[in-house]
Backbone as CSV, one residue per row, in Angstrom:
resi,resn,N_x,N_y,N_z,CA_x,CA_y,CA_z,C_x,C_y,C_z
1,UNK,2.890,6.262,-31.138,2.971,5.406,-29.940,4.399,5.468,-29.389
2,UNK,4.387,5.961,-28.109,6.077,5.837,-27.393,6.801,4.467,-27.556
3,UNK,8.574,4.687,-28.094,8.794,3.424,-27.901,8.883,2.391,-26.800
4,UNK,10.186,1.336,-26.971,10.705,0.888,-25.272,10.909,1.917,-24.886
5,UNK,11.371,1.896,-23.260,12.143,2.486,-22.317,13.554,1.746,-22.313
6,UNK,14.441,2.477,-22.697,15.914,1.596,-22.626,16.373,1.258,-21.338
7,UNK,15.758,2.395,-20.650,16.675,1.675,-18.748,15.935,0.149,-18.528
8,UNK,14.492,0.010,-18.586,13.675,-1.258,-18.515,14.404,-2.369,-19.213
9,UNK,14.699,-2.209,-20.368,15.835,-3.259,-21.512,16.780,-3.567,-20.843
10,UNK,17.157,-2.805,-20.750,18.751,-3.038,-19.739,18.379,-3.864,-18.676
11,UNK,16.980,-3.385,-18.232,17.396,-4.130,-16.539,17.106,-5.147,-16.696
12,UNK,15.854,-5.731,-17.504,15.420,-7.071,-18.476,16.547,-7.908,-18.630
13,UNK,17.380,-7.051,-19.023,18.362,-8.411,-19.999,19.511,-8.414,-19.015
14,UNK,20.190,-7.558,-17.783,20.899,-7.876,-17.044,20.039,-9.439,-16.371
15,UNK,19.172,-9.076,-15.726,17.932,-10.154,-15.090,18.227,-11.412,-15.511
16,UNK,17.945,-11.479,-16.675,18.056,-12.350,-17.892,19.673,-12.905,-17.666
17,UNK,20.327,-12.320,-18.085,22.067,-12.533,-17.792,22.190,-13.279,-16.131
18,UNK,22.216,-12.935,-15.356,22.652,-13.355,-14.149,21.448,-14.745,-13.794
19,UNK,20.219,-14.646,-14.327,19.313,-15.862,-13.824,20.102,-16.913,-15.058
20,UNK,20.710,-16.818,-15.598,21.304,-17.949,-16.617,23.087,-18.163,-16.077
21,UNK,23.486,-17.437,-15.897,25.015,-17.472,-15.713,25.331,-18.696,-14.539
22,UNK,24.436,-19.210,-13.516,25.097,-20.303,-12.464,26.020,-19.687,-12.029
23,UNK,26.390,-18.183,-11.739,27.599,-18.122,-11.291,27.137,-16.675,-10.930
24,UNK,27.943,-16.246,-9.810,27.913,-14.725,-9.580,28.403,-13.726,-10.420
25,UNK,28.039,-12.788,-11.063,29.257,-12.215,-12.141,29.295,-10.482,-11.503
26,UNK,30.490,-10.164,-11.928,31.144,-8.765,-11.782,30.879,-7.944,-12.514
27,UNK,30.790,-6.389,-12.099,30.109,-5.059,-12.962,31.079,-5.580,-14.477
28,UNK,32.128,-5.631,-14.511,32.837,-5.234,-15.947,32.302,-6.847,-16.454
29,UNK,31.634,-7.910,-15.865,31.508,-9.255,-16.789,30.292,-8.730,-16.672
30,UNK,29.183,-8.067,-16.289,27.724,-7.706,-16.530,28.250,-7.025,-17.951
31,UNK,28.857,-5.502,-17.924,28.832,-4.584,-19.076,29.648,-5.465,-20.397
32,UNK,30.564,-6.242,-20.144,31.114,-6.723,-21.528,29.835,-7.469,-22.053
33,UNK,29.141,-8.310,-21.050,28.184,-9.311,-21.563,27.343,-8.547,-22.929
34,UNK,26.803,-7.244,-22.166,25.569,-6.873,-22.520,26.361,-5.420,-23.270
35,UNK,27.193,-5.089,-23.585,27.633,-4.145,-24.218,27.792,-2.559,-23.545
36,UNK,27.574,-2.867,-22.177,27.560,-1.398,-21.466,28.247,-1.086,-20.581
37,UNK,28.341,0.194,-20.619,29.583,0.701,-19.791,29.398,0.684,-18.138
38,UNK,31.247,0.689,-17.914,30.884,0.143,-16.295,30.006,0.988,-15.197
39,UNK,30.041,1.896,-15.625,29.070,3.272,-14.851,27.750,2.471,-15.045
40,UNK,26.986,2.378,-16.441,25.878,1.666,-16.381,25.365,0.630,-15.810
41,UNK,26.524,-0.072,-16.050,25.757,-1.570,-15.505,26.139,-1.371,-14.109
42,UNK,26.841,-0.770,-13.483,26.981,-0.663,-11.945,25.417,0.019,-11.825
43,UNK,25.078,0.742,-12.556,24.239,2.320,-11.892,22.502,0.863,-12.100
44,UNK,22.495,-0.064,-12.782,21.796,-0.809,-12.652,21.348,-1.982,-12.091
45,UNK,22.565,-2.764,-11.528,22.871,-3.731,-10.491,22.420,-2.756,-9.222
46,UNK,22.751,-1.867,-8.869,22.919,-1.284,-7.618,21.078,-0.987,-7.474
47,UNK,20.140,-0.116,-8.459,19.238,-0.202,-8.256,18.557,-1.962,-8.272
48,UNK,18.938,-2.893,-9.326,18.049,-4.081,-8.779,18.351,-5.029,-7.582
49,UNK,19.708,-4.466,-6.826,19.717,-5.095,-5.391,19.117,-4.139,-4.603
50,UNK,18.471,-2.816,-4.569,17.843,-1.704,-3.962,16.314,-2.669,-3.453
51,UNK,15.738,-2.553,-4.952,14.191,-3.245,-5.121,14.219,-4.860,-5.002
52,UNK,15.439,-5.496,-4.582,15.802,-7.236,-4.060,15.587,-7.994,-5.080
53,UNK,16.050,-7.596,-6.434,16.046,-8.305,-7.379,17.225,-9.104,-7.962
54,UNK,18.014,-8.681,-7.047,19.629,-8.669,-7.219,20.518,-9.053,-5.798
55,UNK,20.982,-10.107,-5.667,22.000,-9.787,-4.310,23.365,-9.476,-4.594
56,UNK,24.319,-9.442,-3.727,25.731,-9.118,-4.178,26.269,-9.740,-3.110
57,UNK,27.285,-10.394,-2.997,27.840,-11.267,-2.081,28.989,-10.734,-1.522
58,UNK,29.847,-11.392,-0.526,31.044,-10.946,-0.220,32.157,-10.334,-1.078
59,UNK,32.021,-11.128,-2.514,33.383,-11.118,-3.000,32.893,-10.161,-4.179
60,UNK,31.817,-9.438,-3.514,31.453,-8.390,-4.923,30.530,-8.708,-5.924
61,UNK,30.146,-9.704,-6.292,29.721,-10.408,-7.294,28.110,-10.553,-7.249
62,UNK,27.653,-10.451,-8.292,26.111,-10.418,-8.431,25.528,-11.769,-8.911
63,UNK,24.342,-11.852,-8.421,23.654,-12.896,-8.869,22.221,-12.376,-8.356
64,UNK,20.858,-13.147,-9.276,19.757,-13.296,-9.210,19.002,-13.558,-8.155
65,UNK,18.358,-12.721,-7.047,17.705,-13.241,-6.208,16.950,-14.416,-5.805
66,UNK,16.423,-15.003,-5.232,16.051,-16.144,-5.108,14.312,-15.405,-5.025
67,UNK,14.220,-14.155,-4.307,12.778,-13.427,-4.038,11.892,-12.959,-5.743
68,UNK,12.798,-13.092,-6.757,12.537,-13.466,-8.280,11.177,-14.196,-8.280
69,UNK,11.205,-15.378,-7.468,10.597,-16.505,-7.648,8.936,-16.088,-7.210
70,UNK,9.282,-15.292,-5.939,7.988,-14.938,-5.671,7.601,-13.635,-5.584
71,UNK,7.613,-13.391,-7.072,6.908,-11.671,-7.167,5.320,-11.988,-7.191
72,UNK,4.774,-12.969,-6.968,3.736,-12.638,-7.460,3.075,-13.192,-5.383
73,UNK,3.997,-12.684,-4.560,3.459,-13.021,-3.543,3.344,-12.083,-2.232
74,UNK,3.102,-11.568,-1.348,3.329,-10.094,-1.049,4.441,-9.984,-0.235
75,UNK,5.209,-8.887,-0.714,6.628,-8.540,-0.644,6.301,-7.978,1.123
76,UNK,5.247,-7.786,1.597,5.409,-7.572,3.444,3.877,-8.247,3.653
77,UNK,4.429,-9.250,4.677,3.390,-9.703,5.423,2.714,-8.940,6.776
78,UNK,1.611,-9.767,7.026,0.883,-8.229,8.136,1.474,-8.078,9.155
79,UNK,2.473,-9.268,9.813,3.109,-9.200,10.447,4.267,-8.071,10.900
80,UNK,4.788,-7.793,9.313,5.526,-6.558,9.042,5.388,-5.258,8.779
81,UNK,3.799,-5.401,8.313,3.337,-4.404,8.049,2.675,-3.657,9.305
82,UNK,2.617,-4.514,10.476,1.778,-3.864,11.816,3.316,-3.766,12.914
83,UNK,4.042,-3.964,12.551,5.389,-3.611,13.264,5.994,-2.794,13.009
84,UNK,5.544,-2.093,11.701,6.282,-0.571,11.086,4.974,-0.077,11.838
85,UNK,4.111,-0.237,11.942,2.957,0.555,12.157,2.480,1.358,13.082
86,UNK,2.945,-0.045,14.592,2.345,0.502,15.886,2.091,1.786,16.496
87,UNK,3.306,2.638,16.465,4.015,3.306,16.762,3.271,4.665,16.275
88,UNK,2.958,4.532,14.891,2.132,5.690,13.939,0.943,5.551,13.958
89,UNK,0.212,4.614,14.261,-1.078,4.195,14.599,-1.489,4.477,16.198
90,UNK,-0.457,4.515,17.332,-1.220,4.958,18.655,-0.949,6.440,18.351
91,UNK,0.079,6.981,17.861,0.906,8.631,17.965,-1.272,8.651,16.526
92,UNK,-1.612,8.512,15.685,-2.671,8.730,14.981,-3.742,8.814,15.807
93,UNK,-3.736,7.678,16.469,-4.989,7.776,17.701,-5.350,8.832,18.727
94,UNK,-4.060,9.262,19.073,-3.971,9.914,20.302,-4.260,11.731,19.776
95,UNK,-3.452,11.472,18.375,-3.798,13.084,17.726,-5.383,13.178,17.828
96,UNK,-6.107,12.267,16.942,-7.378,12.851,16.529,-8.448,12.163,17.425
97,UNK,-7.865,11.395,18.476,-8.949,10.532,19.594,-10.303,9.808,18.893
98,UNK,-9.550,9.421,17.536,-10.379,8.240,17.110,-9.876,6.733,17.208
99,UNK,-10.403,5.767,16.967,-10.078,4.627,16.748,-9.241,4.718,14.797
100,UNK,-8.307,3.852,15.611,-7.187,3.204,14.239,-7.513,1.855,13.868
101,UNK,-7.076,1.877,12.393,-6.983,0.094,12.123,-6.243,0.466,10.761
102,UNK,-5.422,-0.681,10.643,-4.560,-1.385,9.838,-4.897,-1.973,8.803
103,UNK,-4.674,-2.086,7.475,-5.964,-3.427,6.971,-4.851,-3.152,5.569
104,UNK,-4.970,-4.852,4.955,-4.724,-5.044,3.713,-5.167,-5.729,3.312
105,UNK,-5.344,-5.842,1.729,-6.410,-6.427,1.181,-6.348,-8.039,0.954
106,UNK,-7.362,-8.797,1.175,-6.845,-10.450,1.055,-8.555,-10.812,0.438
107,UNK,-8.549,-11.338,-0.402,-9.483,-12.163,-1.629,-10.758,-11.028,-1.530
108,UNK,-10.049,-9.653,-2.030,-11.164,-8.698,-2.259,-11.864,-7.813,-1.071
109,UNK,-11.709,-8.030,0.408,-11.948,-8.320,1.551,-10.823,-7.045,1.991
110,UNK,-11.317,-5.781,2.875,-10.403,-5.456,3.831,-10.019,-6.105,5.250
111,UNK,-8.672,-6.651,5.705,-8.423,-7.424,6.234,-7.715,-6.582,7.539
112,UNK,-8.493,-6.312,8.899,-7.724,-5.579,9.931,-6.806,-5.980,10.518
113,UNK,-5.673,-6.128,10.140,-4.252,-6.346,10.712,-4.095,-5.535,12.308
114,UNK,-4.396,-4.806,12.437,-4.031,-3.902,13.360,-4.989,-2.758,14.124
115,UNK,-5.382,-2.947,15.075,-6.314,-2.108,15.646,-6.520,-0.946,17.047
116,UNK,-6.292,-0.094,16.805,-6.088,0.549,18.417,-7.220,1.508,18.322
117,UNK,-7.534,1.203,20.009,-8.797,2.065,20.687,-8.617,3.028,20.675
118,UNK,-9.997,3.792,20.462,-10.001,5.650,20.850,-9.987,5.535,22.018
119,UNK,-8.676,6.507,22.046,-8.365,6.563,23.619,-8.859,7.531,24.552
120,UNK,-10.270,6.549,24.920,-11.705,7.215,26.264,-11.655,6.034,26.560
121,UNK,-12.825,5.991,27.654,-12.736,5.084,28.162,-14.435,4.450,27.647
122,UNK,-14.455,4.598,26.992,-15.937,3.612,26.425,-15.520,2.417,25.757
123,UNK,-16.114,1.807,26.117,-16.236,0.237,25.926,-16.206,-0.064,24.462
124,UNK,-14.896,-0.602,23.941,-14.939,-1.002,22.342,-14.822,-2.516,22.004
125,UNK,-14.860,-2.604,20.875,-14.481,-4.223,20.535,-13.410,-4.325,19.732
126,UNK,-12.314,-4.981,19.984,-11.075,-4.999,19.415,-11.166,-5.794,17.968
127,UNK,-10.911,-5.409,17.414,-11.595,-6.305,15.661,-10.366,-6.287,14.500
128,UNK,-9.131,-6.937,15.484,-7.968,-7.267,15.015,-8.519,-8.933,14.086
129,UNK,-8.289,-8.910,12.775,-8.746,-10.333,12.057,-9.952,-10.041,11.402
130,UNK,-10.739,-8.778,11.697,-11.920,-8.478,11.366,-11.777,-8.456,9.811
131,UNK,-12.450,-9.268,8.968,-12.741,-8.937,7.362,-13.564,-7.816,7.142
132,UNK,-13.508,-6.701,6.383,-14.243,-5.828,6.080,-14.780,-5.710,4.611
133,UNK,-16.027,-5.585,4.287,-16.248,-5.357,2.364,-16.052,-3.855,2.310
134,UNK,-14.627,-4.248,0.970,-13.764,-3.359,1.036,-14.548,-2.230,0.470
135,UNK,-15.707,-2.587,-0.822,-16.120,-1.183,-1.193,-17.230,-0.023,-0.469
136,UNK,-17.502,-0.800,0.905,-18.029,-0.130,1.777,-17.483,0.393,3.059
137,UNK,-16.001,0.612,2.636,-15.177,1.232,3.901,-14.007,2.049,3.641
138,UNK,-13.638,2.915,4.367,-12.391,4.117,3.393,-11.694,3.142,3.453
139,UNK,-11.002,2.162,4.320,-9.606,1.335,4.261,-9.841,0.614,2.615
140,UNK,-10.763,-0.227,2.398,-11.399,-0.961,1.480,-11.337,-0.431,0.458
141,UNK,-11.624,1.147,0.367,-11.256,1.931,-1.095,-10.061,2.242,-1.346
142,UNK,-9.246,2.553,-0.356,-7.771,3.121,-0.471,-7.294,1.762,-1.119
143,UNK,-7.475,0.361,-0.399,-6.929,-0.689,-0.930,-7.175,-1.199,-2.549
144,UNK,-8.683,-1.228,-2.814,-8.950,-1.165,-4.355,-9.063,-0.270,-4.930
145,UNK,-8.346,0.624,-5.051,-8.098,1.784,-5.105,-6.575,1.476,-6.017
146,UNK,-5.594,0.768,-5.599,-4.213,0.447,-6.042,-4.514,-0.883,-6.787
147,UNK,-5.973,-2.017,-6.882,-6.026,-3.417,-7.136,-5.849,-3.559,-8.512
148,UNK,-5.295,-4.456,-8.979,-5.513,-4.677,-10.758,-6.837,-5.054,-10.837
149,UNK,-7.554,-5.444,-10.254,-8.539,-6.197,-10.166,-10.158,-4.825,-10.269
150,UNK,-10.797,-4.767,-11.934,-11.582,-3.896,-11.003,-12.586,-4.240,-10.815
151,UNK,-13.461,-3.605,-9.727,-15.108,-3.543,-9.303,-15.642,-4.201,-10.440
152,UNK,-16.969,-5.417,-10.836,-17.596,-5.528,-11.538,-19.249,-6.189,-10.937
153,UNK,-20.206,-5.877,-11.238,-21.726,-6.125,-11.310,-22.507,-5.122,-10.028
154,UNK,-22.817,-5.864,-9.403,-23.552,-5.452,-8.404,-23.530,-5.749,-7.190
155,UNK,-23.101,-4.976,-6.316,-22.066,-4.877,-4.362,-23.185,-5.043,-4.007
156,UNK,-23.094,-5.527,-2.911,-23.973,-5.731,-1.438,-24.031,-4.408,-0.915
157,UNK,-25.292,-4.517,-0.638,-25.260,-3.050,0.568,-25.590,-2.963,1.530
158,UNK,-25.071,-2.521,2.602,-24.795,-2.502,4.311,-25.857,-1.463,4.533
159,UNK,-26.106,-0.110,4.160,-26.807,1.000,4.341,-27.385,1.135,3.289
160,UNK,-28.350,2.445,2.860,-29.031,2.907,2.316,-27.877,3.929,1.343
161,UNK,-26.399,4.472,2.033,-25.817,4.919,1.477,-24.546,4.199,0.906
162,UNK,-24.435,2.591,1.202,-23.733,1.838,0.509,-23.769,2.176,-1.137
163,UNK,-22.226,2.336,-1.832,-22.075,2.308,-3.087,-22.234,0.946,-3.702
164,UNK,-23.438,0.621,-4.698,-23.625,-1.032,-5.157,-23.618,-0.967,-6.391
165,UNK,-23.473,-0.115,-7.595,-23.243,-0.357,-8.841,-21.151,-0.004,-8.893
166,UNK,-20.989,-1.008,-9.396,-19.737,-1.282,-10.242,-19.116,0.273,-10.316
167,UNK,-19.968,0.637,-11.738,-19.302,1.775,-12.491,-19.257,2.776,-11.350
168,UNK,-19.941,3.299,-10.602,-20.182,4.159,-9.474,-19.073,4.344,-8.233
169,UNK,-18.630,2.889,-8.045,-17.624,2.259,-7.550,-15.831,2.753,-8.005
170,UNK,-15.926,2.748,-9.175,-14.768,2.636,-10.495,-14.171,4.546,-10.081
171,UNK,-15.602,4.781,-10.854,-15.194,6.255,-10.388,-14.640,6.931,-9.412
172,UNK,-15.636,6.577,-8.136,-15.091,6.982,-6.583,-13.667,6.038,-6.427
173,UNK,-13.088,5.191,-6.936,-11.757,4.593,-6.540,-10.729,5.619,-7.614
174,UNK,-11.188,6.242,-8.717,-10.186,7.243,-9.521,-10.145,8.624,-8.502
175,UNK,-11.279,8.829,-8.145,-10.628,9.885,-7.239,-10.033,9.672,-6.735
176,UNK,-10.157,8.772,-5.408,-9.692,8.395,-4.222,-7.625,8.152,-4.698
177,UNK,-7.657,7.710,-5.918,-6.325,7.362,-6.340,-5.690,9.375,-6.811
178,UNK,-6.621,9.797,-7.249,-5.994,11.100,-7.403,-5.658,11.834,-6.270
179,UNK,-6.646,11.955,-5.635,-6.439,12.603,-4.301,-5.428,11.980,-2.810
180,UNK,-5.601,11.066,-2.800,-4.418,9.946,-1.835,-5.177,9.900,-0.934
181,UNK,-6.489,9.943,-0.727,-7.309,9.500,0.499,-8.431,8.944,0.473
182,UNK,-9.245,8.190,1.308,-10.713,7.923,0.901,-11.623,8.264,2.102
183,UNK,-12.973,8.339,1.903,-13.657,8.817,3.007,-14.809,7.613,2.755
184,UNK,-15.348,7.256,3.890,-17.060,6.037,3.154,-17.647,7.444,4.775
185,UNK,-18.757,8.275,4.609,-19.963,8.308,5.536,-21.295,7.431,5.616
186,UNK,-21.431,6.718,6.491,-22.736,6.001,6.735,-22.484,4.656,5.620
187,UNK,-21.633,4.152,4.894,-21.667,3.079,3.839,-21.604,1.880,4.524
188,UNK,-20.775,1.891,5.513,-20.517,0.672,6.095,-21.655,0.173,7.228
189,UNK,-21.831,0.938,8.175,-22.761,0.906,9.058,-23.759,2.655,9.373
190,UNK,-24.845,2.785,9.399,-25.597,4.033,9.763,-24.524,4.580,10.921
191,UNK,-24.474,5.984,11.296,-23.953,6.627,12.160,-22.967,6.725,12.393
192,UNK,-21.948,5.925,11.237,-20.384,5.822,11.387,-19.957,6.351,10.231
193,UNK,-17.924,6.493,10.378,-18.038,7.432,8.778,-16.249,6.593,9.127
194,UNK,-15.040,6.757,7.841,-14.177,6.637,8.253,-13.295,7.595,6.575
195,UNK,-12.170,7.364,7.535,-11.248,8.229,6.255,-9.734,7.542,6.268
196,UNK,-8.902,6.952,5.105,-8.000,6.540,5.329,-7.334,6.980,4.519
197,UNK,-5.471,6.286,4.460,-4.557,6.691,3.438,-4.152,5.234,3.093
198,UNK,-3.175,5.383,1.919,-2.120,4.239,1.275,-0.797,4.412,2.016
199,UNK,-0.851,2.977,2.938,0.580,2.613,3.016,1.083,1.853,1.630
200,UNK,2.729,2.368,1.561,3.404,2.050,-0.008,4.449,1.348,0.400
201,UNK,5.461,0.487,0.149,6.685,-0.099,0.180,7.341,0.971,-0.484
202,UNK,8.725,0.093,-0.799,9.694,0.950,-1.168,9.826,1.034,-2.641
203,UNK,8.992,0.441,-3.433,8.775,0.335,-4.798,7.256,1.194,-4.980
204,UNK,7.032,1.996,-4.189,6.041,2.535,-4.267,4.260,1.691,-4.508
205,UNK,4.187,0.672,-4.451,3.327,-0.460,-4.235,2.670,-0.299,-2.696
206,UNK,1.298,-0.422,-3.279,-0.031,0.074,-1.930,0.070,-1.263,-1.318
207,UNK,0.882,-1.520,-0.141,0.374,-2.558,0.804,-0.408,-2.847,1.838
208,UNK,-1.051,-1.453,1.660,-1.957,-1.652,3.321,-2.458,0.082,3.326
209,UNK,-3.051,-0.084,3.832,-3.911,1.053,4.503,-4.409,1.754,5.985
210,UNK,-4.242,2.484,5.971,-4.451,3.270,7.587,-5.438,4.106,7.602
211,UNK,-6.325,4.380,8.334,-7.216,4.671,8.813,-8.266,4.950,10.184
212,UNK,-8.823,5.963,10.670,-9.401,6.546,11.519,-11.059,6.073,11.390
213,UNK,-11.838,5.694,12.061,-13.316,5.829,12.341,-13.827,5.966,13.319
214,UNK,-15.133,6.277,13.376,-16.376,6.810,14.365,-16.955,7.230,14.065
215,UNK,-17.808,8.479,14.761,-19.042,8.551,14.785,-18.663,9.568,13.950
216,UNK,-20.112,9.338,12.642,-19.829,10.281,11.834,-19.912,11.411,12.356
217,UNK,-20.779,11.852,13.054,-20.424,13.399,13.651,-19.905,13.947,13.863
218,UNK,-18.679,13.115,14.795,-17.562,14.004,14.755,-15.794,13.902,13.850
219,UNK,-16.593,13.138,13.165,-15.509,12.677,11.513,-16.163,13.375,10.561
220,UNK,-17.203,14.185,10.143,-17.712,14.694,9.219,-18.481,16.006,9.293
221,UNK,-18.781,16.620,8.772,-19.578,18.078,9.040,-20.651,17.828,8.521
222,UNK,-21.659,18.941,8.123,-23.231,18.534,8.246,-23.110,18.036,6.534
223,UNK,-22.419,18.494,5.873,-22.229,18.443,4.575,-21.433,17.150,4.206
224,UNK,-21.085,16.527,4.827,-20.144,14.991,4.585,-19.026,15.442,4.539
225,UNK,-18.411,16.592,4.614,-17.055,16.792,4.454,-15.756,16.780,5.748
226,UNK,-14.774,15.765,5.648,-13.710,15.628,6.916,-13.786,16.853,7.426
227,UNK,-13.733,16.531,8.835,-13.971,18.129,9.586,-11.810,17.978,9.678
228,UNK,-11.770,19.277,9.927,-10.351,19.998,9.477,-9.376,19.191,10.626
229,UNK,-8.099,19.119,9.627,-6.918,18.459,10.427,-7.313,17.084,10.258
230,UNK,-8.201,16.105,9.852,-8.381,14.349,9.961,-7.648,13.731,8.985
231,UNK,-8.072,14.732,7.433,-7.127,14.070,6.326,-5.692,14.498,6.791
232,UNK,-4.741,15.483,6.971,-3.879,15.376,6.833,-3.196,15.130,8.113
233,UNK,-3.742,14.121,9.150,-3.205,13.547,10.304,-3.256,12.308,9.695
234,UNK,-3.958,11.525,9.060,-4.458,10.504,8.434,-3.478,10.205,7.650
235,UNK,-3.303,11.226,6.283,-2.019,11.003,5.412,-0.933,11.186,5.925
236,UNK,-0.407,12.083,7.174,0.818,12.018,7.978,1.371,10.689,8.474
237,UNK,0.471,9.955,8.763,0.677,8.576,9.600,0.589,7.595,8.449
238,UNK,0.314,7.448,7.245,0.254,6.594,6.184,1.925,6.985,5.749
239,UNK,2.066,8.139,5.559,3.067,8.507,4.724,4.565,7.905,5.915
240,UNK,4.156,8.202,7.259,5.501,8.016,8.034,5.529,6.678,8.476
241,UNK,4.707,5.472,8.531,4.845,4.386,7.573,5.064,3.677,6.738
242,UNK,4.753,4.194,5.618,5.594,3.794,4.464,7.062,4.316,4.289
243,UNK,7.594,4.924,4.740,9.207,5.762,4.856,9.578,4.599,5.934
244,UNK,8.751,4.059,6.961,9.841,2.794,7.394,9.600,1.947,6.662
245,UNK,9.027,1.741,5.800,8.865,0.356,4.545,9.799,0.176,3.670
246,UNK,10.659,1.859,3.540,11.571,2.323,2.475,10.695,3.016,1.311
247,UNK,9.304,3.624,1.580,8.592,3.644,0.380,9.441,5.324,0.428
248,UNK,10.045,5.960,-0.551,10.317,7.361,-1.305,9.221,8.118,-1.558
249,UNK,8.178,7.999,-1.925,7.002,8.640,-1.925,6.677,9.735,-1.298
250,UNK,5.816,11.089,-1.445,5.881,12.234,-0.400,4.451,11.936,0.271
C-alpha cells in the first residue's frame, strides 16, 4: 500500500500552523515552526494562496483564509460561471449553429445557467433556470460524471431510450469521465440528441458544463455517432472557459 504524500503533510500542517497562530506569520517563522527550509515553505505558502487557502498581506505575512470555512460550498457561483462563459458560448453557437446552454449541477438536477439560441430564425424558448434530469441529458452526465454522489436504483424515463438502471448509468458516466465528453441521443426527449464538455476551475474541479443540442439529425449520424467537428468545438469552448476560471487543464 503507497505511503503519505509528504507535499500533502506539509501543506496539512502549515494549514494547521497559521489557522492557530492569531497572527500573520513569515516564510522563515512558517519553516522554523515546522522544520523546513525557506525554499519549501515559501514553494508551499505560494501554492496555498494560488488555490485561496492562504492570503498574504501587505507586510508579507501569511495567514489562513477566511474561504477555509467554506470548502464545502461552491467555489463559483452561476453568476460567475455564465460571465466567463458568454463570450464562448455565442463564438460555440455561431460555429456549429446549434443552440448552447450552461448548466451546473444543484440537488442532482442539471441546472441551465445560461442559454443561447441557434442562430436562425425559428422560434425557440429561452430555458435559462430550466432544471434538467441530469441522467437523461449530455450536460447532466458530464456533471455526474465529476459527482461524489453515485447513481443508485431506478431513473425515470423520458423516452424509450432513457438510461433507468443505476449500474447502466455508472458505466456510461466512467466513460464519459475517460473520454471528456458526453453525448444522450433521443434520452431526454424523442428527436433530440445533445453533446457536452466539463467546465473545471483552477483546482481542476468540474463546475459546470457546456453544451450544444437539437435535432438529432443533424447532431448525430444514422449510427448515433457526433457527426464530425461537434465534439471538438464542444471541448474547445469548455476548455477556453475553464482557462478563464484559471483551470490548467488541456
Amino acid at each position: 500500500m503507497p505511503g503519505p504524500i509528504q507535499s500533502i503533510e506539509r501543506a496539512a500542517a502549515v494549514l494547521r500552523l497559521l489557522s492557530g497562530a492569531g497572527q500573520g506569520l513569515g516564510v522563515v517563522d512558517v519553516g522554523n515552526a515546522l522544520g523546513l527550509a525557506k525554499t519549501t515553505a515559501h514553494g508551499i505558502l505560494r501554492t496555498l494562496v494560488d488555490v485561496g487557502f492562504v492570503e498574504q498581506d501587505e507586510a508579507g505575512d501569511y495567514r489562513a483564509s477566511p474561504g477555509l470555512a467554506d470548502l464545502g460550498r461552491p467555489r463559483i457561483d452561476a453568476n460567475d460561471l455564465r460571465a466567463h462563459a458568454v463570450n464562448w458560448a455565442d463564438s460555440l453557437a455561431s460555429r456549429t449553429g446549434e443552440s448552447v446552454k450552461l448548466a451546473t449541477l444543484v440537488d442532482g438536477r442539471a441546472l441551465v445557467v445560461h442559454h443561447v439560441f441557434r442562430p436562425d430564425d425559428s422560434a425557440q424558448e429561452l430555458l435559462t433556470g430550466t432544471s434538467l434530469p441530469a441522467h437523461a441529458c449530455a450536460l447532466g452526465k458530464v456533471l455526474l460524471a465529476s459527482a461524489p454522489v453515485r447513481p443508485r436504483g431506478r431513473l425515470s424515463a423520458l423516452t424509450a431510450r432513457t438510461t433507468v438502471e443505476a449500474a447502466a448509468l455508472r458505466r456510461t458516466l466512467a466513460a464519459v469521465r475517460e473520454q471528456g465528453w458526453a453525448l444522450d441521443v433521443e434520452e431526454l426527449a424523442e428527436g433530440t440528441a445533445g453533446i457536452a464538455a466539463p467546465v473545471r476551475d483552477r483546482g481542476g474541479l468540474v463546475v459546470g458544463a457546456v453544451g450544444i443540442d437539437g435535432d438529432a439529425d443533424r447532431l448525430v449520424d444514422t449510427r448515433g455517432r457526433p457527426r464530425a467537428g461537434l465534439v471538438p468545438a464542444v471541448r474547445q469552448a469548455a476548455r477556453s472557459i475553464s482557462r478563464g476560471l484559471g483551470s490548467r487543464a488541456d
